[in-house]
C-alpha positions in Angstrom: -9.5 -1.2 -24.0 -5.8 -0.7 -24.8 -3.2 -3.8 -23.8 -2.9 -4.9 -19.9 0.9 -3.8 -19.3 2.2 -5.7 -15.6 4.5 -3.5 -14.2 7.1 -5.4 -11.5 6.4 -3.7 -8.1 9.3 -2.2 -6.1 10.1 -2.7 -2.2 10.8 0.4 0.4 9.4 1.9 3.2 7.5 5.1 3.8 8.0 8.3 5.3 6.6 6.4 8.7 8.9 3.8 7.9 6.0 1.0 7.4 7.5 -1.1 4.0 5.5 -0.9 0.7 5.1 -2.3 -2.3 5.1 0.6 -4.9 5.3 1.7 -8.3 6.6 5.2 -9.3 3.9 7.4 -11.0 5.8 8.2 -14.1 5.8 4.6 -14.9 2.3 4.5 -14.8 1.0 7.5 -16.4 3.7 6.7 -19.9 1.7 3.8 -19.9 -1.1 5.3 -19.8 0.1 7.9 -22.2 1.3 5.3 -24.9 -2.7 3.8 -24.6 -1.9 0.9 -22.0 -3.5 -0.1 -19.0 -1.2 -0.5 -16.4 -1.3 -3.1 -13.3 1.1 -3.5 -10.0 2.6 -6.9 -10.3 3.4 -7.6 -5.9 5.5 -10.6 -4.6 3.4 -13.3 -3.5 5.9 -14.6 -0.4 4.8 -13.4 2.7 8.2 -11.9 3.6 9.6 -8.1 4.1 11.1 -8.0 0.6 12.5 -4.6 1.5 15.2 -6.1 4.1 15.5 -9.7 3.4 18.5 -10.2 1.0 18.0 -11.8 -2.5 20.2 -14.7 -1.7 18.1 -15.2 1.6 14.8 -15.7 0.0 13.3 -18.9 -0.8 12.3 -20.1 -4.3 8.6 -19.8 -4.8 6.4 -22.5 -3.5 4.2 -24.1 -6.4 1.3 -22.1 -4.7 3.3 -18.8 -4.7 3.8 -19.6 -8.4 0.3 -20.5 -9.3 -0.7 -17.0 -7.5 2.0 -15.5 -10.2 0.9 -17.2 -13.3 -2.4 -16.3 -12.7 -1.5 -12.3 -12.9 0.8 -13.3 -15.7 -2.0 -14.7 -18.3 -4.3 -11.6 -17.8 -0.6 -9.7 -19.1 -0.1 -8.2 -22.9 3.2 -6.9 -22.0 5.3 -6.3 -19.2 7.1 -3.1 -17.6 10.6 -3.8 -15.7 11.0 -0.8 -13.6 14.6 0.1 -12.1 15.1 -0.1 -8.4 17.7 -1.7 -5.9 18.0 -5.6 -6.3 16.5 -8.3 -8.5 15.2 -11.4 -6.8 14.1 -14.9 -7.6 10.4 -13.4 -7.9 11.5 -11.5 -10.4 13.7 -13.9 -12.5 10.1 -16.2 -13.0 8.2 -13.3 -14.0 10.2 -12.4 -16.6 10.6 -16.4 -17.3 7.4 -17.3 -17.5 6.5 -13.9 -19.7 9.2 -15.1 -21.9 7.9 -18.3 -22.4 4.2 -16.6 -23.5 6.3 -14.4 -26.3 4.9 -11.3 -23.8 6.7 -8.2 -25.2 8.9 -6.5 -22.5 10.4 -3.2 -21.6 12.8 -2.7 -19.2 14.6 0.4 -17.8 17.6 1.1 -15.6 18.0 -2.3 -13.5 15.2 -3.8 -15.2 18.3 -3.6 -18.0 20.5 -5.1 -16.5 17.8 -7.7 -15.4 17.1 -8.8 -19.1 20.9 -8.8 -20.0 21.4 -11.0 -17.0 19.2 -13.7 -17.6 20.5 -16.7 -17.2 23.7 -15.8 -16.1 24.4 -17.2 -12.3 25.8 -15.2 -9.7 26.3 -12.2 -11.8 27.6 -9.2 -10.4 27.0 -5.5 -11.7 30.6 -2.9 -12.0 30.6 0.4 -10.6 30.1 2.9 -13.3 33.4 4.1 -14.5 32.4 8.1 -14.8 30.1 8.6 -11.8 29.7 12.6 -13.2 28.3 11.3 -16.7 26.1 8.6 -15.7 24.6 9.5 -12.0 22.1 12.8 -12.4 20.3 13.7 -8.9 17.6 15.6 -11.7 17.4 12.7 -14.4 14.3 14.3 -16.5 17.4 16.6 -18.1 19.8 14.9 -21.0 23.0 13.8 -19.4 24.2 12.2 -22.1 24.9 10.7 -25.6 24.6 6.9 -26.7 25.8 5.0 -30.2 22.9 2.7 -31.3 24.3 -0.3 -33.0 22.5 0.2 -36.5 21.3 -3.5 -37.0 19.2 -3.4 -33.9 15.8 -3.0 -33.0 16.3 0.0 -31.1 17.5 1.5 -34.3 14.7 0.4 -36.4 12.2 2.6 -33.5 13.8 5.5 -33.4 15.3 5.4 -36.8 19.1 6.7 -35.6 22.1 6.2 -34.9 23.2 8.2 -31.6 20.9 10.1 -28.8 20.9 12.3 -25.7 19.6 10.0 -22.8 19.0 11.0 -18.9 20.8 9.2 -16.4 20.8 8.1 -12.8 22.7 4.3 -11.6 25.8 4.0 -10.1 26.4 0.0 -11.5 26.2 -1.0 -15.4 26.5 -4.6 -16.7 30.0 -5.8 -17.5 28.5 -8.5 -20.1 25.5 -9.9 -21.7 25.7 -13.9 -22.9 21.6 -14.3 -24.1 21.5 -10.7 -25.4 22.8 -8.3 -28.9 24.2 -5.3 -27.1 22.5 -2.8 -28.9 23.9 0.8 -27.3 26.6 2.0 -25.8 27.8 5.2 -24.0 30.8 7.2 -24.3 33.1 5.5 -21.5 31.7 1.9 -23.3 29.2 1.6 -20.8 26.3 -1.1 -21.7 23.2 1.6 -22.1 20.7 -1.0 -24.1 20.1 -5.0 -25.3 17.6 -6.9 -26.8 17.1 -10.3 -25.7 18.1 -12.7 -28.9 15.6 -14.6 -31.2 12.6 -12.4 -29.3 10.2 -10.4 -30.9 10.0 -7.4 -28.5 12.6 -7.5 -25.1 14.0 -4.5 -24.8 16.0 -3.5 -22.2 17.6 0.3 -21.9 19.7 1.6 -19.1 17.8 5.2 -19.5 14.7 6.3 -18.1 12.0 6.6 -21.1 9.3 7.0 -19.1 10.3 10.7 -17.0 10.5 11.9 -20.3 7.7 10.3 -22.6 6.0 14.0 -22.4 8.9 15.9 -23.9 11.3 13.8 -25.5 10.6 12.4 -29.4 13.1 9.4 -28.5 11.6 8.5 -25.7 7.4 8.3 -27.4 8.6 6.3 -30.1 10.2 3.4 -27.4 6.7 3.5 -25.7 4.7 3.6 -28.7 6.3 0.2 -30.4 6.0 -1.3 -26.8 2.5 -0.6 -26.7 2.1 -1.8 -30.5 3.6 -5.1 -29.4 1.6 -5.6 -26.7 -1.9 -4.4 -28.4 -0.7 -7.1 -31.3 0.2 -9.8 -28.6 -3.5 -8.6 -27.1 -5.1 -9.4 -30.6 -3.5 -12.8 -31.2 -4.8 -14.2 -28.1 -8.1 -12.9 -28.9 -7.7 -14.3 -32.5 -6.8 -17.5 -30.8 -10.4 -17.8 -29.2 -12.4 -17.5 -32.7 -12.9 -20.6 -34.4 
């Protein structure tokens, strides 16, 4: 069986207006595709984490955290989708994942997540070019970004400068624990890599509406996958005396 890849679950509400906890197919099925096995990682407070506000919501109990931990150690690698806010739920996933040396992807705000961590009350810029960077279709190219050469980004997709899709309104106006690793035309922060990590990646693209089509964006999935089917082994490794 191919690596167990956690991927953060999202809040919103259906068509009937009853909140969910979801994950969007295309981040499942490039999972799949790359040889995972993906999992829905849900928040274990028992609140409405569509409307209540990230400043509003308590720190997790030690029972809500034992509930997490015990999702995180069946993890080889963890998927941080984009969506609309980042809460304290999801600050001690990606903690505690860190602290296991879990290999980590992370897309859109799951970006600007990683480049965020550890930085209090952070805020996120308006884009400066809506036109380039917001796409209502973001499976098409919208644009190109410069990959700084000494980076692992580079080293996976062996070059210098892509086309990338694109669809946020907000980018990251700094990064203290992470390289900046790409960057767009209007010098907007489009990837970092968390430093002295082996594999946490963060890229303000979407990689996985376009794993089926696009070169650039197999080659991100497969070295995630690679990571996390290595991490798999060493655990295993770990049990044979």
């Amino acid at each position: 069986m191919g690596p167990i890849i956690g991927i953060l679950t999202r809040s919103g509400v259906n068509e009937n207006g009853t909140p969910i906890e979801y994950s969007m197919e295309s981040t499942r099925r490039a999972i799949i595709k790359a040889g995972g096995v993906p999992i829905m990682l849900t928040p274990p407070q028992d609140i409405d984490y569509f409307t209540t506000k990230s400043s509003e919501m308590a720190p997790l109990t030690l029972m809500e955290q034992e509930m997490v931990l015990y999702q995180i150690e069946k993890l080889d690698g963890l998927f941080i989708p984009g969506g609309d806010k980042i809460t304290k739920y999801d600050y001690y996933v990606l903690d505690e994942c860190l602290k296991r040396n879990i290999p980590i992807l992370g897309v859109c705000l799951g970006m600007q997540m990683i480049a965020n961590y550890k930085t209090d009350n952070f805020k996120l810029l308006d884009v400066p070019n809506k036109e380039l960077h917001y796409k209502e279709d973001y499976r098409e190219p919208a644009h190109s970004v410069k990959i700084d050469k000494n980076s692992l980004l580079y080293m996976i997709l062996g070059v210098d400068e892509i086309m990338v899709n694109s669809h946020h309104l907000r980018c990251v106006d700094y990064t203290k624990e992470c390289n900046v690793t790409a960057k767009s035309s209007d010098g907007v922060i489009e990837a970092v890599e968390l430093k002295n990590y082996d594999f946490c990646l963060g890229v303000q693209w979407h990689p996985e509406i376009t794993i089926s089509d696009d070169v650039n964006s197999k080659k991100i999935f497969a070295c995630f996958i690679k990571k996390a089917r290595e991490k798999k082994k060493s655990v295993i490794d770990s049990y044979i005396i």
